[in-house]
N, C-alpha and C positions, 0 to 999 in steps of 0.2 A: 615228502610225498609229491611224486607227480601229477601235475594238475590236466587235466587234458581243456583243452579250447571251447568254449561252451558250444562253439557252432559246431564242433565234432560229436557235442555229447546229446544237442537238439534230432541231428543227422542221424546218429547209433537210434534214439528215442524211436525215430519218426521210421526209419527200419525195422523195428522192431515190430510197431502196429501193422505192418504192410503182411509181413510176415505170420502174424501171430491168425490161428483158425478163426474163422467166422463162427461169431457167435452162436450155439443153436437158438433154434425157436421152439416156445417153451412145448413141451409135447413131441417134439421131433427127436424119434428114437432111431430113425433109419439112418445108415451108412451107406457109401456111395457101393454101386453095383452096377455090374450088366449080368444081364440076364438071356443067353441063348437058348437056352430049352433043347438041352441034351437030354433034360428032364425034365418033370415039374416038381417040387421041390416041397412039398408042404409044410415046411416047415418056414416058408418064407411062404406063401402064396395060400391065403385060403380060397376054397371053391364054391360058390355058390350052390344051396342046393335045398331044393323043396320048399320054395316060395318066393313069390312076385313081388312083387314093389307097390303095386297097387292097381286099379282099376282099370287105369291107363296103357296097362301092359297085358295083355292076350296070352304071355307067353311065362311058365313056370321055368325057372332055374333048375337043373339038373347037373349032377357031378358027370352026366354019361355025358351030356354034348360037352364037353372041356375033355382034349386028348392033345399027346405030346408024339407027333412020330417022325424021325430024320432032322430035327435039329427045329421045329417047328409048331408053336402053340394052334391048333385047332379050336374054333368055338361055331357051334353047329344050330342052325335054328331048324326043326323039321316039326312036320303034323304028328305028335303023340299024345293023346289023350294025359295029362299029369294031373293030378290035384284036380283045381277048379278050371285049368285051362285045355284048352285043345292042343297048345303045342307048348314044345320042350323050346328050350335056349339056354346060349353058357356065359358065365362070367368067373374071371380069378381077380381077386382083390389082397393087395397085402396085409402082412399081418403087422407091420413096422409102419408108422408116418412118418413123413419126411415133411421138411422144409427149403429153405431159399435153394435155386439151384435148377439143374438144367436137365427138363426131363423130357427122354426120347422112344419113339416108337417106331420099328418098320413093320407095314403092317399091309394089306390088299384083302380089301375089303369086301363087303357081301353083295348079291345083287338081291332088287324086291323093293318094290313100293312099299311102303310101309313099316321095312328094318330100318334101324341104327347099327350102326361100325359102331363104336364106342372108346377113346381113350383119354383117360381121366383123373383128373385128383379128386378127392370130397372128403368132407367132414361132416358132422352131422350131429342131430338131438340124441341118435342112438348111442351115441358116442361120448356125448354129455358138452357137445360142443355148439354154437351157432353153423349154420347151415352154410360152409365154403367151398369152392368147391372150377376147377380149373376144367373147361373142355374144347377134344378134339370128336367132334360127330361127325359121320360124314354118310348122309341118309340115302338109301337108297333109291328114291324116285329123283336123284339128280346124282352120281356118283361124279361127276366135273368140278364138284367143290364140296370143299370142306369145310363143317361149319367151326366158329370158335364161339366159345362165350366164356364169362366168371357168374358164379355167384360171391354173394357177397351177404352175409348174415341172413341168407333165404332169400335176399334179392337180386335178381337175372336183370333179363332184358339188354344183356352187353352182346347181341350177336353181332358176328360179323362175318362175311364168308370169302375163302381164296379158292383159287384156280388149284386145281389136280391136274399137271398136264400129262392128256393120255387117258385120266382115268383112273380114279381110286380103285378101282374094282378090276383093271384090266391086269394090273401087275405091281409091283414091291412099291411102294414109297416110304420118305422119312418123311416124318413127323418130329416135332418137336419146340419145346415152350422153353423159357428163362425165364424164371420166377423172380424178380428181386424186390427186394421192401418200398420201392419206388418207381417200380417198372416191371412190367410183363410183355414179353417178346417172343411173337409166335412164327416158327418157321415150317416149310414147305418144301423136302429135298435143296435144304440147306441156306435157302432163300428168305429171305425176313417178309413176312407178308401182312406181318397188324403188328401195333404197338401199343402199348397202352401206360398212360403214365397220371389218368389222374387217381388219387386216392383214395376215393370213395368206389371206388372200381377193383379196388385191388385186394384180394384174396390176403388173411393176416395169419389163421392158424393152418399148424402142421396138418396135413392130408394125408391117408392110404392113397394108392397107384390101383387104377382098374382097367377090367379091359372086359369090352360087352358085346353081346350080340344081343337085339331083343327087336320085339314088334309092338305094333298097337292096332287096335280097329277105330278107339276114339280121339288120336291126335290126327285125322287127316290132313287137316288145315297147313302142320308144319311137316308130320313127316309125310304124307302120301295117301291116297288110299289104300290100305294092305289088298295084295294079291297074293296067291299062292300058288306056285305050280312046281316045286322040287322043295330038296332039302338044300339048305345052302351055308355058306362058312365065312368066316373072319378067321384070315391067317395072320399069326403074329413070327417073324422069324428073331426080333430082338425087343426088348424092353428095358433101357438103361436110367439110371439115375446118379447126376453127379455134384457133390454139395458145393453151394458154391465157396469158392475162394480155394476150389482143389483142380488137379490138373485134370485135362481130357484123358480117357479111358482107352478111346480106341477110334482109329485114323479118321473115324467118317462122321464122330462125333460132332455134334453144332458145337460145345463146350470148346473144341481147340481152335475155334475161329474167335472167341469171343476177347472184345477189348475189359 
């Protein structure tokens, strides 16, 4: 029998690990995607509808402010009497959580003191999880920056904010985070703009993907004081997800830059 060279068969080993899929994370049923919204797709995408989050929020959830037309997610905040609030707003959340890996949003955002933009991971008690949870806000009494934060088993307080150049609100930007199990890296039409690498900061179970519009009358302090004078929107024209240790999906992705 042929014997092969041991440094040949350490090299084949150390090959193989390189190669072999990143492990998932336990909970993490979702596969990598983009998402254009030729459609919306329910069977990947659920819709929020008929109830608020809590006190905090002015604004009920409806299936009607969530629309898909010309290649392009719609989510609509206006003055309609719903339930207990005076006005409507929309969110899509998935129905798959995901883990490690590189997640993207283009999105032009709402104008209004007092709205959120919204893109984000979380997990949560309803879910039977501690409270995780990865964010891109970008509030409307300042649309020039965006905000970031993690929670972390219910605990925040990780914000941090970058520059929108031009204007979250004025036209398209990327968005977009890398997740990994020792590091979270948030960019900004393709630009690294926060980093984060210590561990008690860092996000561990798998997350749904959401995407929100909503208001408050009682967080002023952080988002504004709410004004109202139209109905207004969060455009979404892409939302990808790529696991990591897989290739980039498509040219403008952060994922094909990444070492």
């Amino acid at each position: 029998m042929t014997r092969r060279p041991h440094s040949l068969i350490l090299a084949a080993a150390f090959a193989a690990v390189l190669s072999a899929p990143v492990a998932a994370q336990e909970g993490a049923t979702g596969a990598s995607f983009v998402e254009n919204f030729d459609k919306l797709d329910t069977s990947v995408w659920y819709v929020s509808d008929g109830w608020n989050n809590g006190a905090h929020q002015n604004c009920t959830w409806s299936k009607d402010q969530v629309r898909v037309e010309g290649g392009v997610l719609s989510l609509t905040f206006e003055q309609r009497q719903l339930g207990e609030r005076e006005y409507a707003c929309g969110e899509i959340q998935t129905r798959s959580r995901f883990g490690y890996g590189t997640y993207e949003v283009r999105m032009k955002t709402a104008d209004g003191s007092g709205l959120n933009s919204a893109f984000f991971t979380y997990i949560g008690p309803a879910d039977k999880k501690p409270h995780d949870e990865i964010d891109f806000e970008v509030l409307g009494k300042n649309t020039a920056k965006v905000q970031l934060n993690q929670y972390v088993s219910g605990k925040g307080g990780n914000e941090a904010l970058a520059e929108v150049p031009g204007g979250a609100n004025k036209g398209f930007n990327d968005y977009a985070f890398v997740w990994e199990k020792e590091r979270l890296r948030y960019f900004v039409n393709g630009k690294l703009v926060h980093e984060v690498t210590d561990a008690t900061k860092l996000p561990v179970n798998a997350q749904k993907i959401f995407a929100s519009l909503w208001g408050t009358d009682s967080l002023s302090d952080w988002m504004g004081t709410f004004t109202y004078s139209a109905p207004t929107q969060l455009l979404i024209d892409r939302i990808a997800f790529t696991a990591e240790g897989e290739a980039c999906q498509f040219a403008a992705s952060v994922a094909c830059t990444l070492n």
